[in-house]
C-alpha positions, 0 to 999 in steps of 0.5 A: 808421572806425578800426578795422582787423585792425592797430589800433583808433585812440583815436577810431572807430566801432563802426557806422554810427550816427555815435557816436565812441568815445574809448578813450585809455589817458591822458587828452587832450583830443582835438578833432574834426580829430583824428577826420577825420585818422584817417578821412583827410577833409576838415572845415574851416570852409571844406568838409565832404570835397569839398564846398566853400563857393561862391558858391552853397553854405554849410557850417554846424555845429552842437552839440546844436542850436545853431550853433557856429563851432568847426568842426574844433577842437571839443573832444569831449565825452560826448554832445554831438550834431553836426551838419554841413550843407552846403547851397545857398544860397537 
């Protein structure tokens, strides 16, 4: 993901192990809705690419094992693991 014969954008994948790669020739403070634009999907507080919170289904994010409620504004940082659930709500 953002890597094509035109370009490689400042933020993509190498493969499929999910691991963003950041190469910005200035330093920016780039946040998570910066690389779901550039995949060109949907991630909010609110849905997780067509998968929407309902009244039976929740969306829940987390930073290295802890909920965290910044969502797509989470600044990127150097090893931070996320992880993003969207699940039936029991």
């Amino acid at each position: 993901t953002g890597i094509s014969r035109e370009c490689m954008h400042v933020i993509h994948t190498h493969d499929k192990t999910g691991k963003l790669h950041i190469e910005s020739p200035y330093y920016h403070q780039f946040h998570l809705k910066d690389f779901f634009i550039i995949w060109g999907k949907t991630f909010n507080r609110n849905c997780i690419f067509q998968y929407c919170v309902d009244e039976n289904h929740t969306l829940s994010f987390f930073v290295n094992g802890v909920e965290n409620d910044d969502y797509e504004n989470l600044p990127l940082r150097d090893g931070d693991v996320i992880r993003i659930v969207y699940s039936e709500k029991k």
